[in-house]
C-alpha positions in Angstrom: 4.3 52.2 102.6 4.6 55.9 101.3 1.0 57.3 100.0 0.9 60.4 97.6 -2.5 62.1 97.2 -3.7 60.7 93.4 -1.5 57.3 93.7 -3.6 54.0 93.1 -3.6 51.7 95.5 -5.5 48.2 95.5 -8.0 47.3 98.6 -8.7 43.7 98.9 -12.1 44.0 98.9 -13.2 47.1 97.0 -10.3 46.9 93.9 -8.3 49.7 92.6 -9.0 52.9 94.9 -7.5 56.8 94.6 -5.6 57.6 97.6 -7.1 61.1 98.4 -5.3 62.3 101.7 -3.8 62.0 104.9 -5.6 62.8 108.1 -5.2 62.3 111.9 -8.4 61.6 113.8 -9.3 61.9 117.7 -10.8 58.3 118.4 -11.8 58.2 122.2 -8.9 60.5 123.4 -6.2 58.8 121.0 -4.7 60.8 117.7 -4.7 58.1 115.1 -3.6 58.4 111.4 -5.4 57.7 108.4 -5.1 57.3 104.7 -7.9 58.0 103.1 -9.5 56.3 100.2 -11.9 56.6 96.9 -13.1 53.7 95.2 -12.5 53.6 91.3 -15.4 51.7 90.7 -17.9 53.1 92.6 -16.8 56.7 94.5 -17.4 54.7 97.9 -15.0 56.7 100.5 -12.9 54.4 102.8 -10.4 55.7 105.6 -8.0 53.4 106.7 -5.8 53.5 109.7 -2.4 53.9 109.1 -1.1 51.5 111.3 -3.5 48.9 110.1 -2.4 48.8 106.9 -0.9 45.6 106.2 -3.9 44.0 108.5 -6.4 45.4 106.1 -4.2 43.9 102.7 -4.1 47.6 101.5 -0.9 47.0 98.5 0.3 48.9 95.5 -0.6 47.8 91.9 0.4 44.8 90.7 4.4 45.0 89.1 5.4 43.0 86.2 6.9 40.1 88.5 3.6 40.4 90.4 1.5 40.3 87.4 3.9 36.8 85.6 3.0 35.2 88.8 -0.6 35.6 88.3 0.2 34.8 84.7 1.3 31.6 85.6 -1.8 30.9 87.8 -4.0 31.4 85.3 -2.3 29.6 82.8 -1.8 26.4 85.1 -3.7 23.0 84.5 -6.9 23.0 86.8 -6.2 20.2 90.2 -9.4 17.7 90.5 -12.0 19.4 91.8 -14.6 18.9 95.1 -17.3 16.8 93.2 -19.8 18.4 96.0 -21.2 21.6 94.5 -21.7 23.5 98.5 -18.0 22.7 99.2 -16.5 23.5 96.6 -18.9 27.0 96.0 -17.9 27.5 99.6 -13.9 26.7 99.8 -14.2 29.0 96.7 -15.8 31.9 98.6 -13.5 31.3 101.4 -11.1 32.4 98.7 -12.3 35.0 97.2 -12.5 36.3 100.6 -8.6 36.5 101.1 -8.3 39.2 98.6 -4.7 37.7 97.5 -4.9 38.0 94.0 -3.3 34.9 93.1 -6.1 33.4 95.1 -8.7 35.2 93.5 -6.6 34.3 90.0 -6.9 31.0 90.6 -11.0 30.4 91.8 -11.3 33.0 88.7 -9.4 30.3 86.7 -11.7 27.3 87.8 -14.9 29.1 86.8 -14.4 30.1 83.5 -12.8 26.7 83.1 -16.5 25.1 84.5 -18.2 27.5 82.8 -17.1 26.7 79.2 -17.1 23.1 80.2 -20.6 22.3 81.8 -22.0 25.3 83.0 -22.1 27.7 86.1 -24.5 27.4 88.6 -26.4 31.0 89.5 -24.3 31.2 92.9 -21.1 30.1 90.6 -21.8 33.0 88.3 -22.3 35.5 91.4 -18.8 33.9 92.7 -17.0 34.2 89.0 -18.2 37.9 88.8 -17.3 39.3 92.4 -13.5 37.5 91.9 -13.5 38.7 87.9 -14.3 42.7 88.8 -11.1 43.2 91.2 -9.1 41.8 89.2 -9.7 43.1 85.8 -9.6 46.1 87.5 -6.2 45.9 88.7 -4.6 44.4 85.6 -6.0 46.9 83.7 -4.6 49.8 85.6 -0.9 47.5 85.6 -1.2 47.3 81.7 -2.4 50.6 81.3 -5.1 48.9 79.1 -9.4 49.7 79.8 -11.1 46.5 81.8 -13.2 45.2 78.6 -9.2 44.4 77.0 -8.0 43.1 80.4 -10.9 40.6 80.8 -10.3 39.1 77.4 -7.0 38.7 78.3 -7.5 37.1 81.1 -10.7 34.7 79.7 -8.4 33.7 76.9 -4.9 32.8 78.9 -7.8 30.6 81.2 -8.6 29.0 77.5 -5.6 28.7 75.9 -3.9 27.7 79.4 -0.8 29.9 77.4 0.0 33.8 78.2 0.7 34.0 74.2 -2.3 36.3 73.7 0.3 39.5 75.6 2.4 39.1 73.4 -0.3 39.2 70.9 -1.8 42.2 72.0 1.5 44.1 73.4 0.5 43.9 76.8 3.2 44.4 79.6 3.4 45.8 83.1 3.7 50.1 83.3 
Protein backbone atom coordinates (compact mmCIF):
# COMPACT_ATOMS: atom_id res chain seq x y z
CA UNK A 1 0.00 0.00 0.00
CA UNK A 2 1.30 3.53 -1.31
CA UNK A 3 0.61 6.39 1.56
CA UNK A 4 0.67 10.15 0.51
CA UNK A 5 0.85 12.73 3.28
CA UNK A 6 -3.12 14.01 3.54
CA UNK A 7 -4.64 10.55 2.06
CA UNK A 8 -7.38 9.00 4.46
CA UNK A 9 -6.91 5.80 5.45
CA UNK A 10 -9.32 3.65 7.79
CA UNK A 11 -7.76 1.98 11.25
CA UNK A 12 -9.82 -0.71 12.52
CA UNK A 13 -10.11 0.55 15.74
CA UNK A 14 -9.87 4.29 15.72
CA UNK A 15 -12.06 4.99 12.10
CA UNK A 16 -11.04 7.27 9.38
CA UNK A 17 -7.38 8.76 10.21
CA UNK A 18 -5.06 11.45 8.16
CA UNK A 19 -2.00 9.89 7.03
CA UNK A 20 0.58 12.62 8.14
CA UNK A 21 4.15 11.17 7.24
CA UNK A 22 6.68 8.77 6.75
CA UNK A 23 9.38 8.14 9.29
CA UNK A 24 12.12 5.52 10.03
CA UNK A 25 12.79 4.89 13.72
CA UNK A 26 15.84 3.30 15.67
CA UNK A 27 14.04 0.51 17.78
CA UNK A 28 16.79 -1.43 19.87
CA UNK A 29 19.48 -1.12 17.17
CA UNK A 30 17.01 -1.88 14.12
CA UNK A 31 15.86 1.00 11.47
CA UNK A 32 12.20 0.33 11.14
CA UNK A 33 9.60 2.27 8.99
CA UNK A 34 6.56 3.95 9.98
CA UNK A 35 3.44 5.62 8.67
CA UNK A 36 2.27 7.84 10.77
CA UNK A 37 -1.23 8.61 11.74
CA UNK A 38 -3.92 11.38 12.92
CA UNK A 39 -7.24 10.41 14.05
CA UNK A 40 -10.26 12.34 12.38
CA UNK A 41 -12.24 12.05 15.27
CA UNK A 42 -10.24 12.82 17.92
CA UNK A 43 -6.50 14.26 16.82
CA UNK A 44 -5.10 10.93 18.72
CA UNK A 45 -1.54 10.39 16.87
CA UNK A 46 -0.86 6.73 15.96
CA UNK A 47 2.44 5.40 14.22
CA UNK A 48 2.23 2.34 12.61
CA UNK A 49 5.00 0.10 11.40
CA UNK A 50 5.21 -0.24 7.92
CA UNK A 51 5.70 -3.76 7.66
CA UNK A 52 2.81 -4.45 10.06
CA UNK A 53 0.37 -3.06 8.08
CA UNK A 54 -1.87 -5.57 6.98
CA UNK A 55 -1.49 -7.25 10.73
CA UNK A 56 -2.87 -4.01 12.19
CA UNK A 57 -6.09 -3.99 9.38
CA UNK A 58 -4.78 -0.45 8.26
CA UNK A 59 -7.07 -0.25 4.49
CA UNK A 60 -8.09 2.52 2.20
CA UNK A 61 -11.70 3.89 2.27
CA UNK A 62 -14.29 1.95 1.45
CA UNK A 63 -14.90 1.78 -2.85
CA UNK A 64 -18.19 1.56 -4.38
CA UNK A 65 -18.01 -2.44 -4.65
CA UNK A 66 -16.74 -2.23 -0.99
CA UNK A 67 -19.53 -0.07 0.10
CA UNK A 68 -22.63 -2.51 -2.14
CA UNK A 69 -21.28 -5.24 -0.09
CA UNK A 70 -21.90 -3.56 3.06
CA UNK A 71 -25.09 -2.44 1.46
CA UNK A 72 -26.22 -5.81 1.19
CA UNK A 73 -25.32 -6.58 4.86
CA UNK A 74 -27.26 -4.23 6.08
CA UNK A 75 -30.07 -4.68 4.11
CA UNK A 76 -30.21 -8.62 4.74
CA UNK A 77 -32.99 -10.39 6.95
CA UNK A 78 -31.62 -10.67 10.59
CA UNK A 79 -30.58 -14.94 11.33
CA UNK A 80 -32.27 -16.07 14.90
CA UNK A 81 -30.62 -14.75 17.45
CA UNK A 82 -28.70 -16.13 20.91
CA UNK A 83 -31.85 -15.92 23.25
CA UNK A 84 -29.00 -15.49 26.18
CA UNK A 85 -28.36 -11.77 26.59
CA UNK A 86 -24.24 -12.35 27.84
CA UNK A 87 -23.61 -14.46 24.69
CA UNK A 88 -25.01 -12.84 22.44
CA UNK A 89 -23.66 -9.10 23.95
CA UNK A 90 -20.39 -11.03 24.00
CA UNK A 91 -20.21 -12.90 20.42
CA UNK A 92 -21.29 -9.31 19.42
CA UNK A 93 -18.21 -7.67 21.04
CA UNK A 94 -16.12 -10.34 19.74
CA UNK A 95 -17.22 -8.66 16.54
CA UNK A 96 -16.92 -5.46 16.80
CA UNK A 97 -13.48 -6.27 17.73
CA UNK A 98 -12.48 -7.53 14.21
CA UNK A 99 -12.72 -4.22 12.81
CA UNK A 100 -14.03 -5.84 9.30
CA UNK A 101 -16.58 -3.58 8.43
CA UNK A 102 -18.92 -6.01 7.11
CA UNK A 103 -18.67 -7.39 10.59
CA UNK A 104 -19.21 -4.40 12.35
CA UNK A 105 -22.16 -3.73 9.46
CA UNK A 106 -23.84 -6.58 10.39
CA UNK A 107 -23.78 -6.44 14.74
CA UNK A 108 -24.62 -2.66 13.71
CA UNK A 109 -27.59 -4.21 11.81
CA UNK A 110 -28.86 -6.48 14.76
CA UNK A 111 -29.03 -3.58 17.16
CA UNK A 112 -30.91 -1.14 15.69
CA UNK A 113 -33.09 -3.99 14.56
CA UNK A 114 -33.40 -4.91 18.72
CA UNK A 115 -33.53 -1.58 19.46
CA UNK A 116 -36.73 -0.60 17.47
CA UNK A 117 -38.15 -3.92 18.30
CA UNK A 118 -37.80 -4.36 22.19
CA UNK A 119 -35.29 -2.29 23.38
CA UNK A 120 -31.35 -2.10 24.03
CA UNK A 121 -29.89 -3.03 27.02
CA UNK A 122 -27.32 -0.20 28.56
CA UNK A 123 -24.30 -2.48 27.48
CA UNK A 124 -26.22 -3.01 24.03
CA UNK A 125 -26.45 0.69 23.57
CA UNK A 126 -22.52 1.07 24.52
CA UNK A 127 -22.03 -1.89 21.80
CA UNK A 128 -24.50 -0.19 19.07
CA UNK A 129 -22.55 3.18 19.56
CA UNK A 130 -18.78 1.97 19.54
CA UNK A 131 -19.74 -0.27 16.01
CA UNK A 132 -22.12 2.90 14.66
CA UNK A 133 -19.12 5.71 15.05
CA UNK A 134 -16.51 3.89 12.68
CA UNK A 135 -18.62 3.29 10.40
CA UNK A 136 -20.52 6.34 9.78
CA UNK A 137 -17.43 7.71 9.70
CA UNK A 138 -16.13 5.93 6.88
CA UNK A 139 -19.21 5.98 4.71
CA UNK A 140 -19.41 9.39 5.13
CA UNK A 141 -15.98 10.19 3.88
CA UNK A 142 -16.84 7.22 0.78
CA UNK A 143 -20.12 9.34 -0.05
CA UNK A 144 -18.55 12.52 0.39
CA UNK A 145 -21.70 13.18 2.63
CA UNK A 146 -21.24 14.70 6.77
CA UNK A 147 -21.78 11.64 9.43
CA UNK A 148 -25.40 12.94 10.70
CA UNK A 149 -26.57 12.09 6.64
CA UNK A 150 -24.52 8.84 6.61
CA UNK A 151 -26.22 7.49 9.84
CA UNK A 152 -29.64 8.07 8.57
CA UNK A 153 -28.79 6.25 5.79
CA UNK A 154 -27.60 3.56 7.31
CA UNK A 155 -30.57 3.52 10.32
CA UNK A 156 -33.10 3.55 7.52
CA UNK A 157 -31.60 0.70 4.88
CA UNK A 158 -31.52 -1.34 8.67
CA UNK A 159 -35.50 -0.36 8.57
CA UNK A 160 -36.53 -0.66 5.32
CA UNK A 161 -34.11 -3.79 4.92
CA UNK A 162 -33.97 -1.92 1.08
CA UNK A 163 -30.85 0.38 -0.13
CA UNK A 164 -33.73 2.54 -1.94
CA UNK A 165 -33.18 5.53 0.36
CA UNK A 166 -29.38 6.21 -1.99
CA UNK A 167 -31.05 6.52 -4.58
CA UNK A 168 -33.32 8.79 -2.78
CA UNK A 169 -30.80 10.87 -1.52
CA UNK A 170 -28.18 10.64 -4.51
CA UNK A 171 -25.73 8.86 -2.51
CA UNK A 172 -22.88 6.99 -4.36
CA UNK A 173 -19.25 6.06 -3.80
CA UNK A 174 -16.47 9.23 -4.65
Amino acid sequence: MQFTVGQTVIHPHHGPAEVRGLVTRTVKGRRIDYVDLVVTANAMAVSVPLASLAEVGIRTVACAAQLADLTTVLCAESPPAEPQWARRVKGQRIELATGDPLRIAAVVRELIRRRDERGLSLAEKDLLQEGVAPLVAEVAIAVRSDEEDALAVLEAMVAERSDDVLQRRGLVAA
